[in-house]
TIDREN-408554 format. One record per atom (N, C-alpha, C): x, y, z. Coordinates in steps of 0.001 Angstrom, whole numbers, plus 500000, padded with zeros to 6 digits. Layout:
<rs>
XYZ;...
</rs>
This chain:
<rs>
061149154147382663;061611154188384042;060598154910384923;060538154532386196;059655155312387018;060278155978388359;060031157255389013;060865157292390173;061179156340390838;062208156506391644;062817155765392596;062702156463393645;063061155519394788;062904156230396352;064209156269396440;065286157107395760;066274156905396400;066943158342396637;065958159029396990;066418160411397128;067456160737398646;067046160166399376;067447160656400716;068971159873400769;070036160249399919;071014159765400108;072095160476400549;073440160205400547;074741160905401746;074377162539401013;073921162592399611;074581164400399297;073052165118399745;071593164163399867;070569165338400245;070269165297401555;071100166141402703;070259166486404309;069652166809404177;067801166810403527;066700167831403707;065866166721403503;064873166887404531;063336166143404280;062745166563403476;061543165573402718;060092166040402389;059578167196403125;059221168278402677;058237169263403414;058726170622403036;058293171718403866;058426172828403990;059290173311405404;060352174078405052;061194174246405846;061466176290405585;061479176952406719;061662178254407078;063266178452406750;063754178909405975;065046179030406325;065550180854406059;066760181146406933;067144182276407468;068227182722406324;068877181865405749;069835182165404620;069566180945403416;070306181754402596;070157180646400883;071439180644400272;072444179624400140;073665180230400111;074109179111398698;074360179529397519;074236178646396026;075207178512395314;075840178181395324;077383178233394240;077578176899392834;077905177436391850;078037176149391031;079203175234391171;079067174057390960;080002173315390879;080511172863389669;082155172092389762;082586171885388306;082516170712387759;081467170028388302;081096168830388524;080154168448386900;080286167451386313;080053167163384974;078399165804385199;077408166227384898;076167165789385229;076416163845384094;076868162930384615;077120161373384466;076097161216384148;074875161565384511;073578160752383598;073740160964382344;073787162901381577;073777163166380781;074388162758379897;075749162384380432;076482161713379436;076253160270379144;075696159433380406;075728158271380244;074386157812379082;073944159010379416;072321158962378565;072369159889376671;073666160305376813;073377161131375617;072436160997374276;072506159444373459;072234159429372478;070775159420372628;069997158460374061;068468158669374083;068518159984374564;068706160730374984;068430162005375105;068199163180374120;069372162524373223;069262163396371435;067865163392370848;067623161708371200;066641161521370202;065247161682370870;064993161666372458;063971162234372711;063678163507372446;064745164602372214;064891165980372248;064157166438370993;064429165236369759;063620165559368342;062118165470368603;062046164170369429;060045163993369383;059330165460370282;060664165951371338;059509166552372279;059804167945371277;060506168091370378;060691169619369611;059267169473368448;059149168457368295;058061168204367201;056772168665367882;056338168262369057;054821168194369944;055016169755370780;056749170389370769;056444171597371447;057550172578370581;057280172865369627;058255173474368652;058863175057369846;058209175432370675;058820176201371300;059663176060372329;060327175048372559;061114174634373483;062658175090373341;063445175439373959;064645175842373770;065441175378374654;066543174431374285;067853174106374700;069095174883375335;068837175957376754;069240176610377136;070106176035378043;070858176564378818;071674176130380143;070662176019381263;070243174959382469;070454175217383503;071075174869384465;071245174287385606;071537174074386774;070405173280387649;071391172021387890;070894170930388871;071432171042390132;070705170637391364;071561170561392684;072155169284392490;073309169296392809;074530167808393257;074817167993394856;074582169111395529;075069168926397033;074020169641397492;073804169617398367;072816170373399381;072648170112400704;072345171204402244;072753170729403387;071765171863403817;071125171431405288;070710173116406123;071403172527407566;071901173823407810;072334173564409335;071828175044409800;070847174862411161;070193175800411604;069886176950410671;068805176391410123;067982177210408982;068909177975408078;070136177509407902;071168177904406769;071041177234405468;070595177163404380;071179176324403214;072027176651402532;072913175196402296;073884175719401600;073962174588400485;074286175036399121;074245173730398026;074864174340397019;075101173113396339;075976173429394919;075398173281393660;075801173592392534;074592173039391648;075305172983390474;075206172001389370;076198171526388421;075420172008387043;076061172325386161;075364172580384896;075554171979383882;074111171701383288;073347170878382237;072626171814380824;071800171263380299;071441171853379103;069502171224379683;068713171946378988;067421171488378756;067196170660378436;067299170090377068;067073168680376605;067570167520377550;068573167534378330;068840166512379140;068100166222380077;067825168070380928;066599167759381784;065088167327381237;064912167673380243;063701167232379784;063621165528380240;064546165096379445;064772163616379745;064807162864380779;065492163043381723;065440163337382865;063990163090383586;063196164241383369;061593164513384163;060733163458383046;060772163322381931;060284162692381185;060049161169381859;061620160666381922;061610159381382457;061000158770383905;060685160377384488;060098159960386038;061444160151387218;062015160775386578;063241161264387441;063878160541388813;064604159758387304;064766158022388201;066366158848388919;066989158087390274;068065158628390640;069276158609390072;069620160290389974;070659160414389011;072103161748389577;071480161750391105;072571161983391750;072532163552392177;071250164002391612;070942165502391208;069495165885391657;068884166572392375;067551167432392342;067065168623391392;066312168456391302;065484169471390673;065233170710391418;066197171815391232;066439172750392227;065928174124391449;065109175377391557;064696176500391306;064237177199392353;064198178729391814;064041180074392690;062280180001392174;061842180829393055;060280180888392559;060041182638393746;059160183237392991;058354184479394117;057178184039394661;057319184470395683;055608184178396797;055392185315397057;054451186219395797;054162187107396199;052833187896397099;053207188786397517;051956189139398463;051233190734398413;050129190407398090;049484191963397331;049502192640398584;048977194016398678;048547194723400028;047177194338400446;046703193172399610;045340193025400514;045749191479400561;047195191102400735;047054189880401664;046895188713400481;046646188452399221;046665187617398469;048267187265397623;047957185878397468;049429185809397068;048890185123395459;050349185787394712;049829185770393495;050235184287392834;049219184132391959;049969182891390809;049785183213389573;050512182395388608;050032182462387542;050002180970386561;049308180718385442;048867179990384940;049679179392384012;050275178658383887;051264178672382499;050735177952381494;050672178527380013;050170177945378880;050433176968378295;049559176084377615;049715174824376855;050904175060376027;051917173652375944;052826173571375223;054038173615376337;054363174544377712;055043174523378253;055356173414379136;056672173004379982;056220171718380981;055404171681381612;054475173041382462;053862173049383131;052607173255382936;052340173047381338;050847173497380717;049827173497381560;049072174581382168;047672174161382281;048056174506383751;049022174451384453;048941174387386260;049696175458386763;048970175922387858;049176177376388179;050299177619389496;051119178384389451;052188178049390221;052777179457390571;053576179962391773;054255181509391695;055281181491391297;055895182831390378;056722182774388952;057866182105389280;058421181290388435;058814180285388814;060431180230387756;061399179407387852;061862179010386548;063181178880387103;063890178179385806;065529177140386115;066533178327386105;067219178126387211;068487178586387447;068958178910386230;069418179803385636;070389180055384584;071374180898384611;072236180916383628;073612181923383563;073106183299383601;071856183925383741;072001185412384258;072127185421385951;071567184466386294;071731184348388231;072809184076388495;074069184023387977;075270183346388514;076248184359388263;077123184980388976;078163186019388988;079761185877388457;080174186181388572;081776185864388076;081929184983388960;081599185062390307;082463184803391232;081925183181391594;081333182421390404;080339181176390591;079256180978391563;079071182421392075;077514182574393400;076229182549392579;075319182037392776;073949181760392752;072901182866393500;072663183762392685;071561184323393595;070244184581393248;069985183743393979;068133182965394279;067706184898394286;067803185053394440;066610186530394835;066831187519393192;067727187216392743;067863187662391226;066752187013390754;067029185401390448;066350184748389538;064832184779389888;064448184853391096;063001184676391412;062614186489390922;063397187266390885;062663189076390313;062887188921388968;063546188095388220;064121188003387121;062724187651386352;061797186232386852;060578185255386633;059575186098386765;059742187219387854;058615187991388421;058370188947386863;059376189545386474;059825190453384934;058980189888384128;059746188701383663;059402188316382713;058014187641382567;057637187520383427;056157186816383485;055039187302383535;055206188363384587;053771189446384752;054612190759384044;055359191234383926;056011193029383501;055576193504384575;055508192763386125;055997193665386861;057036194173387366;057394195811387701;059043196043387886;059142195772389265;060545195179389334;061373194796390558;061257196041391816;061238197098391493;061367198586392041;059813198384393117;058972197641392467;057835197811393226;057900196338394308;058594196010394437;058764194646395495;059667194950396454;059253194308397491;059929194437399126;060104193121399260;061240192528399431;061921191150400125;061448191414401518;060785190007402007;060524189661403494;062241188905403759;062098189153405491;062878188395405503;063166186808405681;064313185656404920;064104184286405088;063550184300403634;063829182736403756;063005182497402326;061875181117402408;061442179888402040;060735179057402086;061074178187401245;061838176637402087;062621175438400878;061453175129401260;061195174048399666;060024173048399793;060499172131398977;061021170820399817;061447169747398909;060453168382399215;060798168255397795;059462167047397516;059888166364396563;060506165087397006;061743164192396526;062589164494395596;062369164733394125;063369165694393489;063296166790393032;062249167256393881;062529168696393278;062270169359394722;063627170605394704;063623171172395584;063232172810395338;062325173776395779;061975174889395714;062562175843396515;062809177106396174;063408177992397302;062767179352396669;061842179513397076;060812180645397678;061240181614398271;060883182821397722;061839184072398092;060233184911397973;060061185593399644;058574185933399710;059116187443399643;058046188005398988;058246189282398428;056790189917398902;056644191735398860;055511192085398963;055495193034398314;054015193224397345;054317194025396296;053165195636396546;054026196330396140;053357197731396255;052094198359395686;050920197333395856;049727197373395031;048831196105395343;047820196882395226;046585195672395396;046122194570394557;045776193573394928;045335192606394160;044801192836392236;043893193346392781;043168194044391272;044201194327390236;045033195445390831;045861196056390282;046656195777389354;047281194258390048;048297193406389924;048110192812388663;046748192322389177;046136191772387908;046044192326386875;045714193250386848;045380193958385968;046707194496385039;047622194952385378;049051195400384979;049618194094384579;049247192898384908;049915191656384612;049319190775383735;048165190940383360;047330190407381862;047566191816381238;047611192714381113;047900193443380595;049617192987379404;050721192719380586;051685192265379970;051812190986379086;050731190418379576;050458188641379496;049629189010377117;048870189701377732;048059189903376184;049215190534375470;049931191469375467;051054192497374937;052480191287374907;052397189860375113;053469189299374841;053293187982373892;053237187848372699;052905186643371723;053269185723372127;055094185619373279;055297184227373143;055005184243374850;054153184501375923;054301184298377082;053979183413377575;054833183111378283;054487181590379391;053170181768380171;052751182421380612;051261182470381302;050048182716380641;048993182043380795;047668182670379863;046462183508381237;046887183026382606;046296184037383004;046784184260384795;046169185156385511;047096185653386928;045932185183387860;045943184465388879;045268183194389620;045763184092390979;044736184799391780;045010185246393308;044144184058394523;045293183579395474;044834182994396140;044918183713397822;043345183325398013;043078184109399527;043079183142400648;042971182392400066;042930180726401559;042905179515400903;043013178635401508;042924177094401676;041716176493400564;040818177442400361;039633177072399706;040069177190398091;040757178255398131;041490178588396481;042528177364395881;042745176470396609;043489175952396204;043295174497395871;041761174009396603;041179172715396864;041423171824395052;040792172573394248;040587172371393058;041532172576392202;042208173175392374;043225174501391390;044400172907390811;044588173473389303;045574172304389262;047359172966389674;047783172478390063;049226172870390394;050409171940390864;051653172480390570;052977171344390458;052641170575391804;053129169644392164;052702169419393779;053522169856394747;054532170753394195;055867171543395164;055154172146395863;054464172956394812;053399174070395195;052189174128395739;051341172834395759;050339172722396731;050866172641398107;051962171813397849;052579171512399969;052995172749400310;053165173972399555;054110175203400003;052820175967400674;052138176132399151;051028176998399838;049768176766401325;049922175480401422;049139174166402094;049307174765403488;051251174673403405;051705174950404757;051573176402405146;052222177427403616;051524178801404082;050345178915404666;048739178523403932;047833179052404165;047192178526405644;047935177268405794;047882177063406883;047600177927408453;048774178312408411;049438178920409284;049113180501409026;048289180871408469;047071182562408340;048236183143407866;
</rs>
């Protein structure tokens, strides 16, 4: 299967692009993901080939968007829960329409000398090889009793686990940054961190060497438009930064 253009339908109000928004507002729904089921048995059996070529893969919970809306820089969306292997399948196939976006928290972080950080993620992962800010799927630690979603958990949560930098040293800007780009939608939570570039780096390969199984192999600072010409990265993330660096 190959994408389809059929994203822009009654449940997604949001264009292609980069959009400023003032609130992020996320709740799950009890809504049961119909591809997954309709797809189960190829899904089983893709789940064996891609465990074979990436033995580190794990079949965790996440969360797909099923609703989503902005009204005057408000978003508000719902998001239904799935397992990994389904999504694998899913992106595998070219993420033909299945009623759902590809929805995650990510940090845009910003050193005191003005660089915003990335990092590299290692062979074997989905994103082998392309450099992106810490990034990763909605899961059951971001979600509260009360079925709320909070994007600013999960994006300090990625920040943790990725570089070992502590949360204590980050300042939330205010607003956050959607970047949707047909099915996959981003929500960027810009942060500024209490230390210089170098630093960063440095404290964050530091964590990167000190972790056997880490998702990153190395920490990528970008200063402008020029850093990015070449650089390989998701394409969420070239239009995000594109429009950041844009705009100084």
């Amino acid at each position: 299967m190959t994408m389809q253009n059929l994203f822009e339908s009654k449940w997604f109000h949001c264009p292609d692009g980069v959009t400023r928004l003032s609130s992020c507002a996320l709740r799950v729904s009890s809504a049961r993901w119909a591809f997954a089921d309709e797809n189960a048995r190829e899904i089983d059996a893709h789940w064996v080939e891609a465990k074979r070529s990436s033995p580190n893969y794990f079949n965790g919970i996440v969360y797909l968007v099923d609703d989503v809306a902005i009204s005057d820089r408000a978003l508000k969306a719902s998001l239904l829960q799935t397992d990994f292997k389904s999504y694998l399948y899913w992106r595998a196939a070219g993420f033909p329409a299945a009623g759902v976006l590809d929805g995650f928290g990510s940090a845009l972080i910003r050193t005191q000398d003005g660089r915003i950080m990335l990092g590299r993620q290692r062979a074997g992962n989905v994103n082998g090889g392309q450099a992106y800010a810490p990034a990763g799927f909605i899961d059951g630690q971001d979600v509260d009793a009360e079925g709320v979603i909070h994007i600013d958990r999960s994006a300090l949560r990625e920040v943790t686990e990725e570089t070992g930098i502590d949360p204590a040293a980050l300042m939330k800007d205010d607003g956050f940054y959607l970047t949707r780009l047909g099915p996959q939608l981003s929500m960027a939570v810009p942060l500024r961190v209490r230390m210089t570039t170098a630093e960063f780096v440095r404290r964050a390969e530091q964590h990167i060497a000190a972790s056997p199984n880490s998702e990153l192999d190395a920490i990528i600072p970008i200063a402008g438009l020029h850093d990015v010409e070449d650089l390989p990265t998701p394409r969420y993330m070239r239009v995000l930064l594109e429009a950041i660096l844009a705009d100084g």
